[in-house]
N, C-alpha and C positions, 0 to 999 in steps of 0.2 A: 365238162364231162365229170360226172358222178359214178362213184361205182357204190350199190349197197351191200356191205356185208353180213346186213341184219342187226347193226347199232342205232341203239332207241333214239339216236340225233340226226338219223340220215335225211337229208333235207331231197323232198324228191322233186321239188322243181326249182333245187338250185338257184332259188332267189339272192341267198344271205350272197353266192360266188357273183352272179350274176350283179351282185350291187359293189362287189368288193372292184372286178373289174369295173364300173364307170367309175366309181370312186381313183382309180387308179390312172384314168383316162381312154378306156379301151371301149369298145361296141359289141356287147354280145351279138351274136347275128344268127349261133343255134347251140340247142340246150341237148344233153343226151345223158341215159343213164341205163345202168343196167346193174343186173343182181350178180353174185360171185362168193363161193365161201370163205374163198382166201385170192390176194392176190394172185394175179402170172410172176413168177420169177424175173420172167425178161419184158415185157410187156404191160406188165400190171393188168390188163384188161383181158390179154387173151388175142392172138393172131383173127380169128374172126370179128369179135367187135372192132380191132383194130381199120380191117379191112373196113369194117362200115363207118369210123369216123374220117377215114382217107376217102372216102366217095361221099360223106355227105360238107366235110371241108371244102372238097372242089365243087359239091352245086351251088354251096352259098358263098363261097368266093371266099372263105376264110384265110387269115394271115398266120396266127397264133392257134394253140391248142390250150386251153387251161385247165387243170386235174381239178377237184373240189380236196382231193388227198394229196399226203404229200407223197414224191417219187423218191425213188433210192440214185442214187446215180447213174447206177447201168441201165434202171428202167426210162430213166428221163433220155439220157443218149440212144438207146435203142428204137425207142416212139420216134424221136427226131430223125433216124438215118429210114423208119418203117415210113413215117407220115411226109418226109419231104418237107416237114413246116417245123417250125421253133414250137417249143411242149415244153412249158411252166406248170407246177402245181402252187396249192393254195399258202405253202409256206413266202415263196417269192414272191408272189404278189403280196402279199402283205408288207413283205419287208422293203418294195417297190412302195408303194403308199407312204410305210412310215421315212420312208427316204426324203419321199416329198413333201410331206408334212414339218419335219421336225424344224423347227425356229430355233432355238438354244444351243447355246456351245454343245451342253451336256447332252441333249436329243440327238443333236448329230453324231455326236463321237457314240452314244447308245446303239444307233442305227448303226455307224459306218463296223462298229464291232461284228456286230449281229448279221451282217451280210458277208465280210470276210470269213469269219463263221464256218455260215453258209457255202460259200464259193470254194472254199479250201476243200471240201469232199468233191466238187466237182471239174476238178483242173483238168482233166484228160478230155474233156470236152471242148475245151478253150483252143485245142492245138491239135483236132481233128486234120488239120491240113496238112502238121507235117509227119512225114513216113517213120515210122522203127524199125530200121533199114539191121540188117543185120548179116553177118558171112564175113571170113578172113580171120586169120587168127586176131585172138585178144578183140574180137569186135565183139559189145556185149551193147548191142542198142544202138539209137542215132540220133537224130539231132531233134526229135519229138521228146525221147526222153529224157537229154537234156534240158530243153528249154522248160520241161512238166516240173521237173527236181527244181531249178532257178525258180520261176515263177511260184513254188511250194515254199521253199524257203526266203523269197519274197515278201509272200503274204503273211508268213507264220513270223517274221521281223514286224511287218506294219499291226498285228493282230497284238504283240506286245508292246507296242509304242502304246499303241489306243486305249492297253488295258492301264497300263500305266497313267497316263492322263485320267483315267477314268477314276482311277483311286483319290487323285487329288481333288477331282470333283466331288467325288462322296466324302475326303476327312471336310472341303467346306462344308457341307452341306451338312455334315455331323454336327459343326461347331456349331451352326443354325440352329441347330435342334435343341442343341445344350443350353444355348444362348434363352430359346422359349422356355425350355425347364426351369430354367433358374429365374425366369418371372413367372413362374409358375403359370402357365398361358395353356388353356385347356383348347387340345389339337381335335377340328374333325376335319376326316378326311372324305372325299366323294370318292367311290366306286362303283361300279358299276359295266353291264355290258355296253360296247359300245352302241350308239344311236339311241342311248337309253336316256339325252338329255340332262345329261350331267353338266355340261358348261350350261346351258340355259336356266335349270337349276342354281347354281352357281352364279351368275352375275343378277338372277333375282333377289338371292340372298344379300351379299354385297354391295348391290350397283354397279356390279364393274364390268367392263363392256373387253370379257374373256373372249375370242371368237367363237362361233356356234352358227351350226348349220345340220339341216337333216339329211346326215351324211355320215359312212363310220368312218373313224377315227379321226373328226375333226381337231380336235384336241391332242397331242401328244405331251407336251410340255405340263410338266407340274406347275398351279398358280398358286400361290397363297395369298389372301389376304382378311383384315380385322374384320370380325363378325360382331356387330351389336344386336345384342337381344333383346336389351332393358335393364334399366335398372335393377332388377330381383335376380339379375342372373348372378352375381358374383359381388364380393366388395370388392372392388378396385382392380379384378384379373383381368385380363382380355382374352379374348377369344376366336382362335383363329380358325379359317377354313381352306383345305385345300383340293385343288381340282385335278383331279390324276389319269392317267391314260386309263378309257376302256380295255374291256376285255373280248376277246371273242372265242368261239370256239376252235380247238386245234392249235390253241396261239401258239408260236414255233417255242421252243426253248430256248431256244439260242436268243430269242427278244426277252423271254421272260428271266433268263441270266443277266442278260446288256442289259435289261432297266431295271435291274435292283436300287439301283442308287433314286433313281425318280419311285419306283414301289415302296421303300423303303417309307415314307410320307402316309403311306396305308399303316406299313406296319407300326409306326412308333405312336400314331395316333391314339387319342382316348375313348373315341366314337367313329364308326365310321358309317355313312347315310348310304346303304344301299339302294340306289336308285335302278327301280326295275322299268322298261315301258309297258304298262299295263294296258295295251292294247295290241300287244304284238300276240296273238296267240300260245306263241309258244314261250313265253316266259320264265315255265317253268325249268325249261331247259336250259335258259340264259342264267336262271337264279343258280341250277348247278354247277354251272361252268363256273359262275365268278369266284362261289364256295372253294368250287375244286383249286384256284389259283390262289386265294386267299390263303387258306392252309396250305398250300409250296410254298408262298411266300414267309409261313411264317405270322399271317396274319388272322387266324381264323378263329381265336380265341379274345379277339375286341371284341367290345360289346356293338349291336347295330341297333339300326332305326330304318324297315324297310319303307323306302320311298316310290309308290306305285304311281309313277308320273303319266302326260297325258291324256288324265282323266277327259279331255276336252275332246280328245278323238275318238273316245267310248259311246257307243249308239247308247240315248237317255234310259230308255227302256232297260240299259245292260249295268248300267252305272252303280256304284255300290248305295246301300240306304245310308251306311256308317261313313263317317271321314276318319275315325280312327279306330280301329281294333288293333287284331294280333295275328302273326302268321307264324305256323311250327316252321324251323327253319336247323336243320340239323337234331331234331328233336328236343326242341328247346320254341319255345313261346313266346315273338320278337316283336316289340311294338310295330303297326305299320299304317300308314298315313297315304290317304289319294288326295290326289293337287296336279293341279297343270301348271307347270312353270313358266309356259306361256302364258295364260292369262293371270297369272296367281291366284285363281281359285284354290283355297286350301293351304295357302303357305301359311296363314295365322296358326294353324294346326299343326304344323312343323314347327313353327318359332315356339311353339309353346312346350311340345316337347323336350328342344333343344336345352330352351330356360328350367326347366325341371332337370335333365340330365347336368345341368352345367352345375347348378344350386347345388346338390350333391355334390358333385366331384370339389367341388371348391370349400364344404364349408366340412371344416374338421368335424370328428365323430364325437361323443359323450368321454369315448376310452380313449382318446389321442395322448392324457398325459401318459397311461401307461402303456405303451405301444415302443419306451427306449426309441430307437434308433429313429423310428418312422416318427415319434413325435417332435423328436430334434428337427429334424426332415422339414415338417409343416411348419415350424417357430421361421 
């Protein structure tokens, strides 16, 4: 279920939802949308569309409800007591997915933050069964509101155990980083929307067999590894690459807090390859989104290398003449390169940029003696 409220991203046949759920393991079985200037208070959608996704749930034998937005609490419990059926919006299932996904210590404790999170606005839900019995002196509640309080102060204990673990993940991963500084190890990092071929990308570069599939968010776990360019790219530095969770649109907050520690790999970065699918139509709208997460995180001032992947899925006729120009990109001028990282059509063209960007960063300037502190720095 979609609802428009006239934002220039509103997907109107719920595709990107409609992929999130199989991605997640579920069966869409029927799609519905409809227009609204603002939310219903209680409803989100409105007692009448409601009524019409309760009679068309029971013609196709529906299980589930899935929002494309996300719900507040009282509109997610009130749809479930109105539809008779469980009603998820588009934050949960995401965080459903990357549940499933994450491989790594640090993914999982990422995830498991990012859903406690989540669930801690919605505890009143959980103990719909039992009564808030009330009457008799000194009676102020009953054993609902007890068990909401317990189960509240519960989660809000296991929600600082996690953040805590979390921290020691991020000072390792700090000292990682210090550690490539101090071999002065020039960082690029892949970003990009997800399904954008970013691991595939990635282990063409490499050789490394990262997992990849056309599917979002196959990938959660950050990869890193040595990138050879050639010989011209550096006297003696290396150069690493690292492969970091997509983006997508609406990503909850609560994920994009929990993975600062794996984002973080974006932001410390020297370069980072935005990888777009240039055959998805709507690109441009995935370009802003990653923009938009880029600069929350902190990261929107690296320099990039727009990567228009999937050239192979491009009808020939549509295909660009150039393999490499420029795209404005925040109003700025960003080199950018088409290549299928499936067939490596075009990677020569990206290895060559890479080795000009890398030459630079690694080879002192004319003024380094006088530069004080930054010339000590480069010795």
């Amino acid at each position: 279920m979609g609802v428009d409220f006239g934002l220039p991203h509103f997907d109107a046949e719920l595709e990107e939802l409609g992929l999130l759920a199989q991605t997640a393991g579920l069966e869409p079985v029927a799609r519905l949308t409809c227009k609204r200037r603002a939310p219903d208070a209680a409803l989100f959608v409105g007692s009448g569309k409601a009524d019409e996704i309760k009679l068309l749930a029971q013609q196709v034998g529906a299980v589930e409800v899935l929002f494309d937005q996300a719900l507040s609490p009282a509109q997610q419990r009130n749809l479930e007591r109105f539809l008779g059926l469980p009603v998820n919006d588009r934050t949960l299932l995401i965080l459903e997915i990357f549940a499933q996904r994450a491989r790594s210590h640090e993914g999982k404790l990422q995830v498991e933050l990012a859903k406690l999170q989540y669930l801690s606005t919605r505890l009143v839900r959980r103990w719909s069964h039992l009564e808030r019995q009330s009457g008799g002196i000194g009676m102020r509640g009953g054993p609902g509101e007890t068990q909401i309080e317990l189960d509240r102060r519960m989660i809000g204990e296991s929600i600082k155990r996690t953040k805590e673990r979390l921290v020691k993940v991020k000072r390792q991963r700090s000292t990682q980083r210090r550690q490539r500084q101090r071999r002065e190890t020039f960082t690029i990092s892949l970003v990009g929307y997800t399904n954008a071929g970013k691991s595939t990308l990635f282990n063409a570069l490499v050789k490394a067999r990262t997992y990849a599939a056309d599917q979002l968010f196959a990938t959660l776990d950050t990869t890193t590894r040595q990138l050879y360019l050639g010989d011209g790219a550096g006297s003696g530095r290396s150069v690493s690459l690292s492969d970091t969770v997509g983006f997508i649109r609406d990503l909850p907050h609560g994920l994009v807090d929990a993975f600062e520690a794996t984002l973080q790999e974006a932001v410390d970065a020297d370069l980072l390859l935005h990888v777009v699918d240039a055959a998805n139509p709507s690109f441009p709208e995935q370009i802003a989104e990653v923009q938009r997460v880029l600069h929350e995180i902190g990261a929107g001032d690296i320099p990039q290398i727009l990567v228009f992947n999937k050239l192979d899925a491009i009808d020939p006729e549509k295909r660009p003449l150039v393999s490499v120009d420029s795209y404005e990109l925040d109003g700025d001028q960003v080199p950018r390169v088409f290549l299928s990282a499936r067939s490596g059509d075009g990677l020569e063209h990206l290895r060559g940029l890479l080795s000009e960007r890398a030459l630079v960063a690694m080879t002192p300037g004319p003024d380094a003696e006088s530069r004080g502190d930054d010339a000590n720095w480069a010795q």
